[in-house]
C-alpha positions in Angstrom: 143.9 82.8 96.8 141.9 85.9 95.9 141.0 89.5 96.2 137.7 90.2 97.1 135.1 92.3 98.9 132.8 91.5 101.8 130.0 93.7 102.8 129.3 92.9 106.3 126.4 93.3 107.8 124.6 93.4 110.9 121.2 91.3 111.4 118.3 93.3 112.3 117.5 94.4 115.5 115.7 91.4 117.6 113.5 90.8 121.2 116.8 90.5 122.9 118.4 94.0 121.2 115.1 95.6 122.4 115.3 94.1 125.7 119.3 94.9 126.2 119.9 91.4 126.5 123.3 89.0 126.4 122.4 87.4 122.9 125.4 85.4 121.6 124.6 81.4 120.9 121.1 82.1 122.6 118.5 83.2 119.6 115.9 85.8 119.5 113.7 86.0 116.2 113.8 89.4 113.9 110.9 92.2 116.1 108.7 94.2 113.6 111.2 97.1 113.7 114.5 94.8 112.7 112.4 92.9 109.7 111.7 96.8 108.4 115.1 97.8 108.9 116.2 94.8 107.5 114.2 95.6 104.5 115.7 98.9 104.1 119.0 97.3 104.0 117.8 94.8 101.4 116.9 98.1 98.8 120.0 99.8 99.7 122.0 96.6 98.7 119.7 95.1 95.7 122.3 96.5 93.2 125.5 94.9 94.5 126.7 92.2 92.2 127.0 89.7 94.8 128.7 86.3 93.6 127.5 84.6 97.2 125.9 84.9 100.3 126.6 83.6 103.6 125.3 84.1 107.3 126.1 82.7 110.8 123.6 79.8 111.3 121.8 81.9 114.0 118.1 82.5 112.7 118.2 86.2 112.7 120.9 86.2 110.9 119.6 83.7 108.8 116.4 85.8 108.0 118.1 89.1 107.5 120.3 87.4 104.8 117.3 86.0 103.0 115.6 89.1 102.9 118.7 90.6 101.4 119.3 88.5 99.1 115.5 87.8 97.8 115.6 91.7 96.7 118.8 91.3 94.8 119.7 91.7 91.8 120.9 87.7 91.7 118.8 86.2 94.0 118.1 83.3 91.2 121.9 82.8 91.1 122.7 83.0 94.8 122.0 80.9 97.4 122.4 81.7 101.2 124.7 79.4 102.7 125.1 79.3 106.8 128.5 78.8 108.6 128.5 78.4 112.4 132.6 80.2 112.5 130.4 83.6 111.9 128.0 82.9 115.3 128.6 85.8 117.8 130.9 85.2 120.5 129.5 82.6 123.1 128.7 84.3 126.2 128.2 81.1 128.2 126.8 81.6 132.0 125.7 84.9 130.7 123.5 84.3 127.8 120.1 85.4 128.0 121.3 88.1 131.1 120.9 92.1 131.3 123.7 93.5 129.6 124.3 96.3 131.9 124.7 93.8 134.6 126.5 91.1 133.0 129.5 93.4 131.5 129.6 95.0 135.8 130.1 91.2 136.8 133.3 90.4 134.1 134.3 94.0 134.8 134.3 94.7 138.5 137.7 92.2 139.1 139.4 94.1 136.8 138.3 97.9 137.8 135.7 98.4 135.0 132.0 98.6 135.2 131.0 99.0 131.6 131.4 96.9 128.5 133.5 100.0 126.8 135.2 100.5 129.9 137.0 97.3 129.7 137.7 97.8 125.8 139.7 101.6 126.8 141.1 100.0 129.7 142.3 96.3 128.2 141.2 95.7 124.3 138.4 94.2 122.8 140.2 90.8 123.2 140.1 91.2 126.7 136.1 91.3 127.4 136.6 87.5 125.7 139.3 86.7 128.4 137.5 88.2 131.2 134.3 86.7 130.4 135.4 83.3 130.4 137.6 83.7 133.5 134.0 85.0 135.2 132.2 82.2 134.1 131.3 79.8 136.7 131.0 77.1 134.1 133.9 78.5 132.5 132.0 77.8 129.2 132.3 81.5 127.1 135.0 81.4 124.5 138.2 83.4 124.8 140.0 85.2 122.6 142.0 82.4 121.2 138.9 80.0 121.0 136.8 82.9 119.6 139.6 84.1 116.8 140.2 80.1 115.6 136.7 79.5 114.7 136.3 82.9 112.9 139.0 82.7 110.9 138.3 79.0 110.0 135.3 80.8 108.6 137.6 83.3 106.7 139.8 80.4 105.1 136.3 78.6 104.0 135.3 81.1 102.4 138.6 81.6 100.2 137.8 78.1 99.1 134.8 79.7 96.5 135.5 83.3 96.5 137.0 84.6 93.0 138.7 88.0 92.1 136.7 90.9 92.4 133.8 88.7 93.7 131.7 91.0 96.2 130.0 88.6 98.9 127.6 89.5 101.5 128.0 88.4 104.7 124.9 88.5 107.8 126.5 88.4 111.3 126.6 90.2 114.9 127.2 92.9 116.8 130.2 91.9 118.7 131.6 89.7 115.8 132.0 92.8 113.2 133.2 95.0 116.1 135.9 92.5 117.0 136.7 92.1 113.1 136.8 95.7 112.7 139.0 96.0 115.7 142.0 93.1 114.9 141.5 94.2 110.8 140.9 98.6 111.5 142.2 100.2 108.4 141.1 103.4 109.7 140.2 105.2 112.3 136.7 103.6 113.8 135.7 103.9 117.3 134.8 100.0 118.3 133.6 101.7 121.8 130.3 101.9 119.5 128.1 98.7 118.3 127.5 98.5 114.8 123.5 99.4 114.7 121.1 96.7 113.2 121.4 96.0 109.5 124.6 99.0 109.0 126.7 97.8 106.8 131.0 97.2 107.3 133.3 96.9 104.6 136.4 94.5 104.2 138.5 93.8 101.4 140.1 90.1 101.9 143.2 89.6 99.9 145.0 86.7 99.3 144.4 86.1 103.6 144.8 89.6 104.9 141.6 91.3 106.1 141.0 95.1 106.1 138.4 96.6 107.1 137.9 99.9 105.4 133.9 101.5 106.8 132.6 100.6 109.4 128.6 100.6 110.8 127.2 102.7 107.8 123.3 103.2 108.2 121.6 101.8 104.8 118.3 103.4 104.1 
């Protein structure tokens, strides 16, 4: 095993982000606005010796990773590999739905009407629980199925990562709030989204995970 950085960060903003919509599984493409501020991202990071790239397998993740990763400084070394273990959470019955209203309906059972509301109330763990219990279809992950298939993503990537290596990493919102949360090695308020394209920071070594920034603006 290894010691190693991962610079995690956020796809740009998408159709759904503009429209305040449940994206987890379900895939908008990159709007104008996220493909620039994906760009700006891509500059900010063109410097970083990356030794590998990955990305959930979600197209706008996909797309903001390639746009990194063309204006780096070993973009003819690297090539972007996708894992599905760094998808969003899967929001099941509620994918594709208002966000304002689809947090009220997981919430309301449990004497919370807001998304952050049930994170100061329960944990982030808990909107997972809760939104899976509310499910008609009961098809959302929990916690537990949520946490097994992101950390089957963290032990695939110890299979190539090398001391010192810096890899870049494209996922979601929720994802590197959740990560942030169960890994905090400071004090970061996970009440707030990361924005589009802001950049988290994670040292991974030998297995243990600590965040140490968290949704940095790169411009």
């Amino acid at each position: 095993m290894a010691k190693y950085q991962i610079y995690l960060v956020r796809h740009g903003r998408t159709w759904f982000n503009r429209y305040n919509k449940m994206q987890g599984w379900s895939d908008t493409p990159l709007a104008p606005d996220g493909i620039e501020v994906a760009k700006q991202a891509a500059n900010a990071l063109k410097d970083v010796d990356f030794a590998a790239a990955f990305s959930s397998d979600a197209r706008r993740a996909i797309d903001t990773c390639k746009l990194i990763v063309d204006q780096n400084i070993n973009h003819d070394k690297i090539t972007p590999q996708k894992m599905m273990e760094f998808r969003e959470e899967f929001y099941g019955y509620y994918e594709g739905m208002n966000s304002p209203e689809a947090w009220f309906m997981v919430g309301q059972p449990h004497g919370a009407d807001t998304f952050s509301e049930i994170i100061d109330k329960y944990g982030l763990d808990a909107t997972k629980d809760f939104m899976k219990e509310a499910d008609p279809f009961h098809d959302a992950e929990n916690a537990e199925e949520y946490w097994t298939r992101v950390n089957r993503g963290f032990e695939k990537m110890d299979e190539v990562a090398k001391d010192g290596d810096k890899i870049l990493l494209v996922s979601h919102g929720t994802t590197i709030r959740s990560i942030t949360d169960r890994y905090n090695d400071g004090d970061f308020d996970v009440t707030v989204s990361p924005r589009n394209s802001s950049l988290t920071m994670m040292t991974r070594d030998n297995g243990v995970n600590k965040v140490t920034s968290y949704n940095q603006m790169l411009n």
